[in-house]
C-alpha positions, -999 to 999 in steps of 0.1 A, spaced: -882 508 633 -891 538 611 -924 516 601 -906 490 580 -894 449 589 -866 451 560 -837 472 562 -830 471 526 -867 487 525 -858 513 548 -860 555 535 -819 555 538 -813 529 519 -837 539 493 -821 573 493 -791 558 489 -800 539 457 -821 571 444 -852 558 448 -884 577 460 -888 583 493 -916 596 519 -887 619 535 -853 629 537 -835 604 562 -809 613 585 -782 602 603 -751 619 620 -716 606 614 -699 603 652 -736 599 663 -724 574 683 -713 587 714 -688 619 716 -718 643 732 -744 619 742 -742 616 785 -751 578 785 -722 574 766 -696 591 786 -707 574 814 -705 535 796 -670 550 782 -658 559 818 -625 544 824 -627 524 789 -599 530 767 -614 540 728 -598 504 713 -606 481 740 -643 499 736 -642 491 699 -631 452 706 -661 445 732 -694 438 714 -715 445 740 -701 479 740 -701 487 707 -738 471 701 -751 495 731 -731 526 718 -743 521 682 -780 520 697 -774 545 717 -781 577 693 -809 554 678 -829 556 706 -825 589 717 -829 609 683 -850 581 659 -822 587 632 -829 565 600 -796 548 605 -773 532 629 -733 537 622 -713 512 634 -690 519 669 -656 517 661 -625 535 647 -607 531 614 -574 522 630 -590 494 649 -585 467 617 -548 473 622 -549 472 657 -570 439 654 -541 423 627 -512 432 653 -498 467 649 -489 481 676 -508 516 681 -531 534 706 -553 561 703 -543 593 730 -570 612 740 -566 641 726 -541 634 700 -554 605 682 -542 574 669 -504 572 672 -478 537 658 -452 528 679 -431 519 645 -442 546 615 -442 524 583 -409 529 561 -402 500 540 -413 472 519 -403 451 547 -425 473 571 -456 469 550 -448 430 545 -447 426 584 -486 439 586 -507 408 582 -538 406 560 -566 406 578 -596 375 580 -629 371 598 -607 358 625 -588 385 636 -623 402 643 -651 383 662 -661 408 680 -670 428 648 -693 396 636 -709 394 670 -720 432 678 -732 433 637 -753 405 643 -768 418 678 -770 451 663 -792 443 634 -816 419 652 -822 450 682 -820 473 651 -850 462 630 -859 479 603 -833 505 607 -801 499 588 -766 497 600 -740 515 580 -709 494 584 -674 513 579 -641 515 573 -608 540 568 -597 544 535 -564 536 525 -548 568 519 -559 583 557 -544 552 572 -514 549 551 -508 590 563 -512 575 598 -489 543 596 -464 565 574 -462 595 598 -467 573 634 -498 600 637 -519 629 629 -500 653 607 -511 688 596 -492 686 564 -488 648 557 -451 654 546 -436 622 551 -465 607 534 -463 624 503 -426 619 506 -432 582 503 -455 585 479 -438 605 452 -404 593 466 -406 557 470 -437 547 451 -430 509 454 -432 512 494 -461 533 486 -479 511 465 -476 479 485 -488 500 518 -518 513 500 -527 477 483 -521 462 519 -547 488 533 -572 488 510 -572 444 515 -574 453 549 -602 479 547 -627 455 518 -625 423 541 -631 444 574 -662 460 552 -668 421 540 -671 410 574 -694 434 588 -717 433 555 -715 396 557 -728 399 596 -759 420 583 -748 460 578 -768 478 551 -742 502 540 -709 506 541 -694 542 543 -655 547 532 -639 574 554 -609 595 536 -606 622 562 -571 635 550 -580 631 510 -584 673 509 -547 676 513 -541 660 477 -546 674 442 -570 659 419 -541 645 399 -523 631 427 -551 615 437 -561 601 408 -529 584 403 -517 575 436 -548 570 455 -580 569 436 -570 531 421 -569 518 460 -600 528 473 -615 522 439 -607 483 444 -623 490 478 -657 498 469 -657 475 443 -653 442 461 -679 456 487 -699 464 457 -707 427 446 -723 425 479 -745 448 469 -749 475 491 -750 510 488 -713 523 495 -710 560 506 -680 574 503 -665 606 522 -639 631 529 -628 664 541 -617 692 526 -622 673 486 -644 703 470 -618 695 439 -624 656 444 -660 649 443 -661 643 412 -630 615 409 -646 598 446 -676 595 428 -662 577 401 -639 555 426 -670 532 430 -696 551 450 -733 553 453 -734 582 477 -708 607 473 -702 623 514 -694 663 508 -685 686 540 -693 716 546 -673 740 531 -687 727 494 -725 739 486 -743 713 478 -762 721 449 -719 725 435 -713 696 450 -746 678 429 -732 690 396 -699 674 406 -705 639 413 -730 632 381 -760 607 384 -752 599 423 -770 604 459 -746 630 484 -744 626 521 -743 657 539 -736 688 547 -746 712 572 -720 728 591 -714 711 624 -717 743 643 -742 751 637 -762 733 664 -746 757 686 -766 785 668 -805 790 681 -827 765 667 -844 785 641 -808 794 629 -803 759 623 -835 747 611 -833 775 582 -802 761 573 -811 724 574 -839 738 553 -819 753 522 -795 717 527 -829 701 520 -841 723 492 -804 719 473 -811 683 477 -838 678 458 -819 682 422 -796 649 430 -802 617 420 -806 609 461 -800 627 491 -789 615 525 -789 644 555 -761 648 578 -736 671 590 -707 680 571 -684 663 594 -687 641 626 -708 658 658 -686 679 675 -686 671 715 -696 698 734 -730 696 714 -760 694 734 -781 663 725 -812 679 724 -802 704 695 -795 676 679 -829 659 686 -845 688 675 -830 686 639 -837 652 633 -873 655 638 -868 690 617 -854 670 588 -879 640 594 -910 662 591 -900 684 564 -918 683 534 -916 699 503 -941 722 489 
């Protein structure tokens, strides 16, 4: 797909490594599913984890966006609870709430009982990667994975939290239960990137959705070390490792020197700031994910001046500054990926 055999010769990949390329690519974080039809209908009746543990699901999911928008990547179907849903924790995702633990983490003992996880709690994973990249092609397939501080806030509070209190309690109040959790998570997250790398993904991206809600030096202290170790045993595998949050205008710079390649930003950070924070590095990102509510020109004139700010990094990847909101209309989004596709500089 996209004109090329090789993945690792594909325009996102080159992007990622900051390497010359014929066009901006672009992909979509949540491409997979949330607003595309097909996928509502294949999701009918199917709870989100069983979806995520069937690989004929997740392989037609993933391709789903792929063929209906041309995007230059593929991101893996799945959720970053799943891993500790696949090692035996018992949690289930609500609709409408999110992903909620029937016993919140508290204690050394708690973190001990949470196994580490292998290839073999995860066959499904190796099966979809490996359908996905043969139907895939030339297109690469971004594998992924939660990063240890957004599923230690879900373990620690039993759920989504506004204000993460009891997680910060245990991490400035018990930093020995706090440690162990986070080293258990982030062994959890690298081999459940290890597998799906080892299967045939591309990329991996590192999801720290509640990151924002720390400051720079409590991250850099209590959180920064675990994902660092992370990206750095997906590193030797050598692919390029993007890594993203929400909300972390004051982090860029410390999650680009965590390990990454591609630095994610949202879109409440300019990106030309947003360049001068993560040094010599690609960004992923950042147009405001309503926008494709807004008439097309609206958009496209925005997408434009994303594109134009892109130019001074070392690499840039387009995509929105967060995951595709549902009630988008799939054609909108159709429309900006051939905007971004055919844009050229002057």
């Amino acid at each position: 797909m996209r004109g090329v055999s090789d993945p690792r010769q594909s325009v996102f990949v080159k992007a990622a490594r900051g390497e010359a390329v014929s066009h901006t690519p672009v992909w979509f974080m949540r491409q997979a599913g949330r607003s595309l039809p097909e996928y509502l209908r294949l999701r009918e009746g199917v709870a989100m984890l069983d979806a995520c543990q069937d690989a004929e699901l997740i392989t037609e999911i993933t391709l789903q966006p792929v063929r209906r928008y041309g995007v230059d990547a593929a991101i893996f179907f799945s959720d970053i609870v799943l891993p500790l849903k696949a090692v035996g924790v018992d949690l289930d995702i609500k609709p409408g709430v999110g992903p909620v633990v029937a016993e919140p983490v508290r204690t050394l003992a708690d973190v001990a009982a949470i196994p580490d996880l292998t290839a073999d709690h995860v066959p499904f994973i190796t099966e979809a990667v490996r359908s996905l990249t043969a139907e895939l092609g030339g297109t690469p397939l971004i594998g992924f994975a939660g990063a240890p501080f957004t599923v230690a806030s879900y373990l620690v509070e039993g759920g989504p939290s506004k204000d993460h209190a009891r997680t910060k309690a245990m991490m400035f109040g018990a930093p020995d239960v706090w440690d162990a959790l986070m080293r258990k998570i982030a062994g959890i997250a690298s081999a459940f990137l290890q597998v799906q790398v080892a299967a045939g993904a591309s990329a991996v991206q590192l999801f720290d959705s509640w990151a924002g809600a720390l400051t720079p030096a409590d991250y850099a202290t209590h959180v920064m070390p675990h994902s660092a170790r992370v990206l750095a045993e997906v590193g030797h595998l050598g692919v390029p490792r993007i890594h993203f949050g929400v909300g972390t205008a004051n982090l860029l710079d410390l999650m680009g020197e965590a390990g990454a390649d591609v630095v994610g930003v949202d879109w409440r950070t300019p990106l030309s700031r947003a360049i001068a924070s993560v040094g010599d590095r690609a960004v992923q990102g950042n147009l405001d994910p309503t926008l494709v509510f807004a008439p097309t020109e609206v958009m496209t004139q925005r997408a434009a001046e994303i594109l134009e700010a892109g130019r001074e990094a070392r690499g840039h990847v387009f995509n929105l500054g967060h995951g595709v909101i549902p009630a988008t209309d799939p054609d909108q989004l159709a429309r900006l990926t051939e905007f971004v596709q055919s844009y050229r500089w002057d």
